[in-house]
C-alpha positions as CSV (number, residue, x, y, z in Angstrom):
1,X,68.1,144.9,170.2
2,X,66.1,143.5,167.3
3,X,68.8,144.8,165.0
4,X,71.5,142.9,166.5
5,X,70.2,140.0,166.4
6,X,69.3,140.3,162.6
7,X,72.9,141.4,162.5
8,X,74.1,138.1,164.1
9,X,71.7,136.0,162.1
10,X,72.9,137.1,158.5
11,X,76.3,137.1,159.8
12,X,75.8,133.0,160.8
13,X,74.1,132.4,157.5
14,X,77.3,134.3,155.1
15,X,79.5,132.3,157.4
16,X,77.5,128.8,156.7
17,X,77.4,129.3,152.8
18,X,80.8,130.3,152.5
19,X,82.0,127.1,154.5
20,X,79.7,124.7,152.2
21,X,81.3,126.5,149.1
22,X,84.7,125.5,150.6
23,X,83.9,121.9,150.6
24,X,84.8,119.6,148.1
25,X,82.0,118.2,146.1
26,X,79.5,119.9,148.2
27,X,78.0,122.5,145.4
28,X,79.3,120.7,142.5
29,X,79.5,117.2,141.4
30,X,80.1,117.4,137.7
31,X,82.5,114.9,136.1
32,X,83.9,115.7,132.3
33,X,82.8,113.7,129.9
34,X,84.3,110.7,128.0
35,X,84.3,111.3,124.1
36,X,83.9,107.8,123.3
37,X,84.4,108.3,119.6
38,X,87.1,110.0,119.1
39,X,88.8,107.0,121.2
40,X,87.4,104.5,118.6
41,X,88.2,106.6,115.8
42,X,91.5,107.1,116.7
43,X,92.0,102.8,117.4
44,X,90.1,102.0,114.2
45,X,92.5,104.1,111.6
46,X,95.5,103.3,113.5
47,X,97.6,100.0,112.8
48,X,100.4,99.6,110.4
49,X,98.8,97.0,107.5
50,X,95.3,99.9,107.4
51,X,97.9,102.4,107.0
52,X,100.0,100.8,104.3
53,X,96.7,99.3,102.7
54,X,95.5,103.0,101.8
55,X,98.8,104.2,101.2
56,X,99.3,101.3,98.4
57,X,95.9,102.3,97.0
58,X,96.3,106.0,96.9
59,X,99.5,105.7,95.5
60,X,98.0,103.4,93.0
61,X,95.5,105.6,92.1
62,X,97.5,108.8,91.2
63,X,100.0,106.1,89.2
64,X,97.0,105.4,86.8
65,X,95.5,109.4,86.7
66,X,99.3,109.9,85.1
67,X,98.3,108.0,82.3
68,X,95.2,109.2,81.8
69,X,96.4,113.0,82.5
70,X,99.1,112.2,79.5
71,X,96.6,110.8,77.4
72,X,94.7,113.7,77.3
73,X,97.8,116.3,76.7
74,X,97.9,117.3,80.3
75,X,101.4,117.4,80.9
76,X,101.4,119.0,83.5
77,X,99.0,116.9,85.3
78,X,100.3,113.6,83.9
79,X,103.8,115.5,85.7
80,X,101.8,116.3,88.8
81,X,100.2,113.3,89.4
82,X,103.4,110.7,88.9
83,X,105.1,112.8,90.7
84,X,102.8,111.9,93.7
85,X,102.8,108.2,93.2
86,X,106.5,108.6,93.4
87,X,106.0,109.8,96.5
88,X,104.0,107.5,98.0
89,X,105.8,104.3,96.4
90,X,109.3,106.0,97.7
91,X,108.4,106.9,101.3
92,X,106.2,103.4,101.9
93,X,109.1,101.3,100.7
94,X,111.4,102.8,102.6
95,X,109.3,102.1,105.7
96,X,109.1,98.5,104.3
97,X,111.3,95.6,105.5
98,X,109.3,93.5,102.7
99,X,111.9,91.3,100.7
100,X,110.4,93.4,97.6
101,X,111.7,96.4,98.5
102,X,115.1,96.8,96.5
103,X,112.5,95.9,93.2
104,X,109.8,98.8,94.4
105,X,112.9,101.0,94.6
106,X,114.5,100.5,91.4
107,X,111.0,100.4,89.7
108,X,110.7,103.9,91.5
109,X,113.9,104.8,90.4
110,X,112.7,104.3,86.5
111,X,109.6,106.4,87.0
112,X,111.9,109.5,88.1
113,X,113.7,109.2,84.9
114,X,110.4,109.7,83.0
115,X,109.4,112.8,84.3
116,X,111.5,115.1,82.2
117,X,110.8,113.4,79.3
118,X,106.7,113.8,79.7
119,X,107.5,118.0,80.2
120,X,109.4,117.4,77.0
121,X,106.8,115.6,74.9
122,X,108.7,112.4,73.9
123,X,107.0,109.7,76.4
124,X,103.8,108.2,75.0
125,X,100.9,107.4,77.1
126,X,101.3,103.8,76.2
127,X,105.1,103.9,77.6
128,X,104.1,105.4,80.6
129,X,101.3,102.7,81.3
130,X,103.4,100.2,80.9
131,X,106.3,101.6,83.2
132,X,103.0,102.3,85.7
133,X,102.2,98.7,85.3
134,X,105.6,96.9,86.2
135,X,105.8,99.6,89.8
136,X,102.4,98.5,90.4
137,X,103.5,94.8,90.3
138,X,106.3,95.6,92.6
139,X,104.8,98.1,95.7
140,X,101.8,95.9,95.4
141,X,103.7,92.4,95.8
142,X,105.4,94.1,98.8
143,X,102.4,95.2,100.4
144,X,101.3,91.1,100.0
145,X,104.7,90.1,101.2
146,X,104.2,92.3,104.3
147,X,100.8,91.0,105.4
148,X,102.5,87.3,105.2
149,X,105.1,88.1,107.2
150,X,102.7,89.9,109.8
151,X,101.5,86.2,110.6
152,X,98.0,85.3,110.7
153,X,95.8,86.0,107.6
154,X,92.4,86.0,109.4
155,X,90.0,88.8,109.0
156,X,92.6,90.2,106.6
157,X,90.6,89.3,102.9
158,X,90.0,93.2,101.8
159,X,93.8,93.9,102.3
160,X,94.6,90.8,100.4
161,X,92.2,91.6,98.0
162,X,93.1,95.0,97.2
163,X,97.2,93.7,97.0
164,X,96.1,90.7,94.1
165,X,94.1,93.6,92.5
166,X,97.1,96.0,91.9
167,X,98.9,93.0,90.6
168,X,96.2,92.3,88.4
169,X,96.0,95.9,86.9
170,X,99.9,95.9,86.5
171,X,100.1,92.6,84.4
172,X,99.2,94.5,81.1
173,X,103.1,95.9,80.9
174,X,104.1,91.8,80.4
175,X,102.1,90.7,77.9
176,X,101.5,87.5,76.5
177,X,101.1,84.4,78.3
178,X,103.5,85.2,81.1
179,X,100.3,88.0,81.5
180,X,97.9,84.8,81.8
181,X,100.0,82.7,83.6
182,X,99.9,85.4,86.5
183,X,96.3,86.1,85.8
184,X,95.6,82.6,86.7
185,X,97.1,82.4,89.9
186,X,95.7,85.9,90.9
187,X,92.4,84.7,90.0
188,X,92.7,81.1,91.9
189,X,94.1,83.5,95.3
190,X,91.1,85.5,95.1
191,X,88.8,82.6,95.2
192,X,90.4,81.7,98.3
193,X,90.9,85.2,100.0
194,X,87.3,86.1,100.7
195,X,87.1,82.6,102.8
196,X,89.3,84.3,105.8
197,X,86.4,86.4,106.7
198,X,83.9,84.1,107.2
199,X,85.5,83.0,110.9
200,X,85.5,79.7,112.1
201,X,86.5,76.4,110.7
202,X,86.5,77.5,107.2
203,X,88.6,80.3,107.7
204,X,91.2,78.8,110.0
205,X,91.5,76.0,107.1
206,X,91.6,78.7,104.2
207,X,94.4,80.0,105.9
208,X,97.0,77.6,104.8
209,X,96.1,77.5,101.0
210,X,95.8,81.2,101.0
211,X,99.4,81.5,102.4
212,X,100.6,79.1,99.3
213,X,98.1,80.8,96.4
214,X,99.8,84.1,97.5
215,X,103.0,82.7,97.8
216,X,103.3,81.9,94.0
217,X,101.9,84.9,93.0
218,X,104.6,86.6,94.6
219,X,107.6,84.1,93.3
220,X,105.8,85.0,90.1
221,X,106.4,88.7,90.2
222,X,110.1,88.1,91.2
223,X,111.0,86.1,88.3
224,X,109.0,88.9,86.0
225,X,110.4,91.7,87.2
């Protein structure tokens, strides 16, 4: 007798746990967990002007390791190298409805024709800077022309910045005073640019004069190139 009611007892009990298992949410009440980061991340390197910011840049950069690469006898690093800021000047004009793009394309168009002749030994490193400087004066005028078209220049000074800067460096292939006139009005944009950052009233009435400084630095380039 004892035994069947054990029996009947452990029986009830397997039968009770194995209904509470069968419930929702009644053993287990874990939620998976929000990566919070990898959302940020993801919205802080996304946005067309970031991306064509560090592709200007980067492209930049392996532009000016050409020249040095050449200067040192490394042609096939000086080959490597402009090859790459090709590249990246070809495939972000092209993505570009910037009113500079037919320039950047022709200027790219000029660099191809150089790469033979650094494998065969007749392009100096001074040839190839200046060649460098006039595509940097054109991709980088484009990138400025894009960010004015965007609209609103607020919060956008290190863009803006680095766009007058690659000007600056390219001015060396023109020479002269038409190097100083454009050095002047990079210099009196600059002054301005870093005002669009600082938010309120002064920002909003930086704007405006920003638009204009930038605005004849860009006219500039046209008529140079």
């Amino acid at each position: 007798m004892k035994r069947i009611v054990l029996s009947g007892l452990l029986i009830g009990s397997l039968g009770n746990l194995a209904q509470a298992q069968t419930i929702p949410g009644a053993t287990t009440n874990v939620s998976k967990p929000t990566i919070l980061g990898a959302v940020r991340d993801s919205e802080t390197l996304s946005g067309p002007q970031a991306t064509a910011g560090l592709a200007t840049d980067d492209t930049d950069a392996q532009l000016d390791k050409a020249v040095t690469a050449l200067n040192n006898g490394d042609k096939a690093g000086s080959t490597q190298a402009l090859q790459a800021g090709i590249t990246g000047m070809e495939a972000t004009a092209q993505k570009s409805s910037s009113s500079f793009k037919d320039k950047v394309l022709a200027q790219v168009s000029k660099l191809k024709a150089l790469l033979p002749l650094i494998a065969g030994g007749s392009l100096t490193g001074n040839g190839l800077q200046k060649a460098i400087g006039l595509a940097k004066l054109a991709s980088n005028a484009g990138k400025l022309d894009g960010l004015l078209s965007a609209g609103s220049l607020l919060g956008k000074a290190s863009s803006l910045t680095s766009g007058l800067s690659g000007i600056s460096s390219g001015l060396s292939a023109l020479g002269g005073s038409t190097q100083s006139t454009g050095q002047s009005l990079i210099t009196a944009a600059l002054g301005s640019v870093s005002k669009l950052d600082q938010g309120g009233f002064a920002a909003k009435a930086a704007e405006p004069v920003v638009k204009n400084q930038i605005g004849s630095v860009l006219n500039f380039v046209k008529g140079a190139l």
